[in-house]
Phi, psi and omega in degrees: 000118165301098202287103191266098053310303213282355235254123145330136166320322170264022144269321165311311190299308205299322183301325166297312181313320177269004155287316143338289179294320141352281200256019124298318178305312178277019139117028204240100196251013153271157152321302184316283217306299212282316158290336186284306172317303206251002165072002151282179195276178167311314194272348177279329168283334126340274176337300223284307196304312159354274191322287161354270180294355163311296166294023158066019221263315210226145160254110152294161204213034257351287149229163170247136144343142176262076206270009150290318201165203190271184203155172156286143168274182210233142188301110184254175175234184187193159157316121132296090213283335175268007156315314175194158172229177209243209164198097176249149185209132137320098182223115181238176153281358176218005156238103154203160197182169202217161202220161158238143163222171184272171196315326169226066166076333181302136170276142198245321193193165206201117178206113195305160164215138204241156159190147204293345192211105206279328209260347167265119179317300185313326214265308181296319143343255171356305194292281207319290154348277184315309179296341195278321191299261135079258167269003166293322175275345143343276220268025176019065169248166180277150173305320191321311212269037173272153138304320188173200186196120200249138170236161145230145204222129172281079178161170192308093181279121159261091199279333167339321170221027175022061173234128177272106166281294208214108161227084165330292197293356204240290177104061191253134143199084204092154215138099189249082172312283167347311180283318164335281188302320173292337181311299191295316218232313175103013204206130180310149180224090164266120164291170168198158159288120166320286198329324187290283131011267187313330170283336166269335181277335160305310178314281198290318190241000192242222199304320184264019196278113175095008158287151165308296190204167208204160014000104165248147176231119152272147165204129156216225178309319175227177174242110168208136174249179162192159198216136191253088177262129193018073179042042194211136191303148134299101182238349184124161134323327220236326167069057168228352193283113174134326189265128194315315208089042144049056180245141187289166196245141184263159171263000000 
């Protein structure tokens, strides 16, 4: 629960601004809709929305009927999917590789990346670093308008401090990936546990979209799971809690 009392005023805002963006994405397309969701007034959502299509964020995309009566019709908006793009990357002992994807989760472009010693840490940075330039020239975006960066990693995540506390398979161990990777790249970085990671895109883009809670079990190469209370990981003291232990599946 988001504590708004405790919040600064430009914290306050920025919490509205991606609250917003929310809850367009997810169809809540007036002005009208939107003050009503988030309890602020017309001219405080009005403001928010401004800002928004200024920064190329929000589109309108034209008007809804007014079904009480006559009146104004009321303006819907939508994501402005070339507004920003995203970075996503992957890292196993057996898959890895980075994505782009646009403002609203499509992937735009995909470029695998190698590296010779998986367990030097420094070495995996580098590739990425190198791959990223890469696909930023793939996909012919401006660098500006990336936002960020999502990793995901096979193994015990501490996202608080976007630290891999533990990835046997990696040959991992406190490894404060998140700082490695902004260092490098230059661009905010938030880690995850793959299962997790895959358990919010189910939530939020799949099967499971708008459950209360998910339970997910992965089985490949390796087995793990995670579980999803009011959209959010179950992780623990240990930020181990939902997960099998990344243990190999026999053939």
């Amino acid at each position: 629960m988001v504590n708004i009392s405790a919040m600064s005023t430009q914290s306050l805002r920025q919490y509205h601004r991606s609250l917003v963006l929310r809850l367009i994405a997810d169809g809540t397309a007036t002005r009208t809709d939107l003050a009503a969701a988030i309890g602020l007034s017309s001219m405080g959502v009005t403001r928010i929305v401004t800002e928004l299509m200024d920064a190329g964020l929000i589109l309108t995309r034209g008007k809804r009927s007014n079904e009480r009566g006559p009146g104004r019709h009321s303006t819907e908006l939508e994501i402005n999917s070339n507004g920003a793009y995203f970075i996503g990357v992957t890292i196993s002992a057996f898959t890895n590789e980075l994505v782009c994807a646009d403002a609203v989760g499509k992937i735009r472009h995909r470029v695998p990346f190698a590296c010779e010693d998986i367990s030097n840490v420094d070495d995996v940075v580098d590739a990425i670093a190198s791959a990223l330039e890469n696909l930023l020239k793939l996909s012919q975006i401006d660098r500006n308008q990336v936002l960020g960066m999502g990793a995901t990693v096979a193994g015990i995540i501490d996202q608080s401090s976007g630290t891999a506390t533990r990835a046997d398979y990696l040959g991992w161990k406190n490894v404060p990936l998140a700082k490695k990777l902004k260092r490098a790249t230059g661009f905010d970085v938030v880690i995850e546990n793959f299962a997790n990671a895959l358990n919010a895109s189910k939530h939020r883009f799949g099967v499971a979209n708008r459950s209360e809670s998910t339970l997910l079990v992965s089985a490949a190469t390796t087995c793990g799971s995670s579980f999803l209370q009011a959209g959010a990981p179950l992780r623990g003291f240990t930020n181990e809690a939902g997960q099998l232990g990344h243990k190999r599946v026999a053939t």
